[in-house]
C-alpha positions in Angstrom: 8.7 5.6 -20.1 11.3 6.7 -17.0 8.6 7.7 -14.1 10.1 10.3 -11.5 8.3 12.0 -8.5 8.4 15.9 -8.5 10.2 18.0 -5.3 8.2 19.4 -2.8 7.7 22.0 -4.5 5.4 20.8 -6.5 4.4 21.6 -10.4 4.6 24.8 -10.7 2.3 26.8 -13.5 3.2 24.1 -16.5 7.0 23.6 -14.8 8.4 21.2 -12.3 11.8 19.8 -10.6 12.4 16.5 -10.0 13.0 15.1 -6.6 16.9 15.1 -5.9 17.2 11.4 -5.5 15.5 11.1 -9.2 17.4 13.7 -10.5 20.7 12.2 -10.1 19.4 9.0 -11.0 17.9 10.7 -13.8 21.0 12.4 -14.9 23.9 10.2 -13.8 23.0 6.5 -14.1 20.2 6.9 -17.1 21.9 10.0 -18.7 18.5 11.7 -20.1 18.4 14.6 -21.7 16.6 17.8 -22.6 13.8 16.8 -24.6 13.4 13.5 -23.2 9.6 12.6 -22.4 8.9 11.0 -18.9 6.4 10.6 -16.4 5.7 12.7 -13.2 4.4 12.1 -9.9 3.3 14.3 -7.5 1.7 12.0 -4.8 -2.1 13.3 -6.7 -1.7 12.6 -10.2 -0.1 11.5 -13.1 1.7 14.2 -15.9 3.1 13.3 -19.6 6.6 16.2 -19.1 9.2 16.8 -21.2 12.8 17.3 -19.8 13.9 20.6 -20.4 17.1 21.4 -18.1 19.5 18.6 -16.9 22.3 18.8 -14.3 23.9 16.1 -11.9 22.4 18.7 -8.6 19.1 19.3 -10.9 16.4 18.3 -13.0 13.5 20.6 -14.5 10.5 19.5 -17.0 7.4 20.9 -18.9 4.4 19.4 -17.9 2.4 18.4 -21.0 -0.7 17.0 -20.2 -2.7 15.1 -17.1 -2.7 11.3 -17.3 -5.2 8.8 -16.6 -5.9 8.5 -12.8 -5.0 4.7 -11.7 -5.8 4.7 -8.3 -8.8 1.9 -7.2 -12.2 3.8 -6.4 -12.5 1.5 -3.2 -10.4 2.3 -0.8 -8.4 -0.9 1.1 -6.4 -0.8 4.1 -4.1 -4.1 4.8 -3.7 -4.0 8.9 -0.8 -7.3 8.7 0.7 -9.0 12.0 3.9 -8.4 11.7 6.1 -11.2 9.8 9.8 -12.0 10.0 12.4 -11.3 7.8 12.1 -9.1 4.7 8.4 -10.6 4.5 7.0 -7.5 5.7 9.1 -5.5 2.7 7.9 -8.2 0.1 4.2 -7.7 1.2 4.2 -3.9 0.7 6.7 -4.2 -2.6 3.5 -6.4 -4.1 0.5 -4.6 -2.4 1.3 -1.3 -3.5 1.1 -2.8 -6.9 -1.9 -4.3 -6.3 -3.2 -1.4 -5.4 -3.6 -1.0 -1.6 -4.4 2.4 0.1 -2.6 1.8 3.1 -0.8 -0.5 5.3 -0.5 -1.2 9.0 2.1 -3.3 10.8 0.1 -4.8 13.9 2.0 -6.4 16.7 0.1 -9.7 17.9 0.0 -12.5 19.7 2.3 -15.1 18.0 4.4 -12.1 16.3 7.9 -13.3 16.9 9.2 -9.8 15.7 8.3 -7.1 18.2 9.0 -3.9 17.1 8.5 -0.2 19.1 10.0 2.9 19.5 12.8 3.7 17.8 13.4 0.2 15.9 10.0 0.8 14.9 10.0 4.3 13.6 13.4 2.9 11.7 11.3 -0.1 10.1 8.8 2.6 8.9 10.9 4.8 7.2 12.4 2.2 5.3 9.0 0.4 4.7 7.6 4.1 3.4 10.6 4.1 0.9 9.7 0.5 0.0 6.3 2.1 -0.9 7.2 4.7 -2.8 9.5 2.8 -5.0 6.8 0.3 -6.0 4.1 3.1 -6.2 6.9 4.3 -9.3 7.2 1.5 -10.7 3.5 0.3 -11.0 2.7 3.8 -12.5 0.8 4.8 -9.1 1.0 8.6 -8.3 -0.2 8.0 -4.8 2.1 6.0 -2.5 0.1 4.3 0.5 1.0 5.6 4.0 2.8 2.9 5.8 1.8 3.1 9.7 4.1 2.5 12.8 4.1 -1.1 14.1 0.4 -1.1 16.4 -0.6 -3.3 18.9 -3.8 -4.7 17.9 -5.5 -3.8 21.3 -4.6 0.4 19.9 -6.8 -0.7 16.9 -10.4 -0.9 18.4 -11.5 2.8 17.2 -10.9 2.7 13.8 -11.2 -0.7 13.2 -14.7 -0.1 14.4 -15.2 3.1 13.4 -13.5 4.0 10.1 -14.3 0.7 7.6 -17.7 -0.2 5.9 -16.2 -3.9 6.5 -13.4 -4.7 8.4 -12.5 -8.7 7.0 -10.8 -11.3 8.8 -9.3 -14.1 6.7 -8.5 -17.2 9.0 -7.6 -20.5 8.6 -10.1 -21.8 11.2 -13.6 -20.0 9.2 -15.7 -22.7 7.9 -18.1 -20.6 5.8 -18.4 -16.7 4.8 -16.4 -15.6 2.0 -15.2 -12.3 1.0 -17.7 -12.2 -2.2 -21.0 -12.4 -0.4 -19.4 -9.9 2.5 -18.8 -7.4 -0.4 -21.9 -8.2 -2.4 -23.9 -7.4 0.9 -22.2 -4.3 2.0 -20.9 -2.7 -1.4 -18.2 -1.3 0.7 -15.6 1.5 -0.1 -13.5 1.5 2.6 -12.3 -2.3 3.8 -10.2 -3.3 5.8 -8.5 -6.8 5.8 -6.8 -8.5 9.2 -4.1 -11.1 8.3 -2.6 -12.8 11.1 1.4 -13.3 11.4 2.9 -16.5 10.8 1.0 -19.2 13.0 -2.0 -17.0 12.4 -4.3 -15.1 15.2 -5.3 -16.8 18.3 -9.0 -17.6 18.7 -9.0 -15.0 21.6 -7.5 -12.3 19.1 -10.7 -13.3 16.0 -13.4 -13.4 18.7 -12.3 -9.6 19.7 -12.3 -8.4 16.7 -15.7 -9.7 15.7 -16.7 -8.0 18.8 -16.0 -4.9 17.1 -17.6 -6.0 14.0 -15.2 -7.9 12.2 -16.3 -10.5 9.9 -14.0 -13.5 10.0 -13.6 -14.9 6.2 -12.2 -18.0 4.4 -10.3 -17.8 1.8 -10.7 -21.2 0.5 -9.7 -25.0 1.7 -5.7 -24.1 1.5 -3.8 -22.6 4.1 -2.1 -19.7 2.7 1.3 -18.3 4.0 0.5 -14.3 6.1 2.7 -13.0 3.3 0.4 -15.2 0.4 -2.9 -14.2 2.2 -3.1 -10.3 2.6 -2.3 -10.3 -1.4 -4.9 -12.8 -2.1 -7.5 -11.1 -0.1 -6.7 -7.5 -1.6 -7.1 -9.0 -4.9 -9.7 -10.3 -4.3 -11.5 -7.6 -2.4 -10.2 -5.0 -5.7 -11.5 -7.2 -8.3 -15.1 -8.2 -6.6 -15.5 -4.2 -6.1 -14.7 -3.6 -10.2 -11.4 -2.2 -9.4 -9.5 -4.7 -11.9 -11.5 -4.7 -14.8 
């Protein structure tokens, strides 16, 4: 079924527009129909509609029922050191699918991408629309907010502050895992810290363990930063039930 998020405006009693970019696509490359069913979207939850006006400038439905909430219970943040390339657009493509609640770009250390001001605020708006194309596609009514390029040192309040574990995966832990740091806690908001390509400096682990952190391994392999925020989300979502 075609999934489409609603305007601004919202659902409306049982009726609701599409947004205008859905519309046309709606109308002009998929050519629906009155009467066609679909799935809605309004950044809350998911509807069952049925089209009922169609137009290339607009779109309107009837709202039929509520659908099953998929969003995870436990609440995961991925803060990831910025990558090069399109590695930063493949890691949110795949962790909004997974299921992540938000994302933070976080300039460090061995980033070789530095990104501020108005290069940065360009990045996010295309990273938000990354989002909210792969929130669509999964079938997720809420897309994850997608921050502003940090720098990690900007991070100490709510990494210390606004987590009930704040994890670490680097290549250099020895021991710690994140099943016995969630089976200890039972945590609801996490965080997870993955390094950029040649990983965080000892300097950059040892402060954030000052503020709490709890560096993690993620097994004997070294995984690539746009390999190892996935695995540890999946991880983190399944240990806490949210995959079953």
């Amino acid at each position: 079924m075609h999934r489409f998020f609603v305007d601004e405006d919202g659902i409306q009693g049982s009726t609701a527009r599409l947004e205008a970019g859905d519309a046309q696509h709606a109308a002009r490359v998929l050519r629906l129909a009155p009467g066609d069913e679909v799935e809605l979207l309004d950044g809350l939850c998911r509807y069952a509609a049925r089209l009922t006006e169609v137009s290339k400038e607009s779109v309107s439905a009837e709202v039929l029922s509520t659908l099953p909430d998929h969003e995870p219970n436990v609440r995961v943040t991925l803060f990831q050191g910025l990558p090069k390339a399109e590695k930063m657009e493949f890691i949110l493509q795949k962790c909004t699918e997974l299921g992540v609640y938000a994302v933070v770009p976080v300039q460090m250390e061995r980033c070789v991408v530095q990104l501020s001001g108005k290069d940065g605020a360009k990045k996010q708006e295309r990273w938000q629309r990354i989002a909210r194309e792969a929130a669509k596609q999964c079938g997720r009514a809420r897309v994850p907010e997608v921050s502003a390029p940090q720098p990690l040192a900007g991070l100490a309040r709510p990494l210390s502050e606004d987590y009930d574990l704040v994890l670490v995966p680097w290549e250099e832990a020895r021991e710690g895992g994140i099943r016995a740091a969630i089976r200890e806690t039972n945590a609801q908001r996490i965080a997870i810290v993955i390094g950029p390509e040649g990983g965080m400096t000892k300097e950059e682990v040892a402060w954030l363990a000052e503020r709490g952190a709890r560096p993690v391994t993620l097994g004997p392999r070294i995984l690539r930063t746009e390999t190892a925020g996935m695995a540890a989300l999946t991880m983190a979502l399944c240990l806490s039930g949210q995959m079953e």
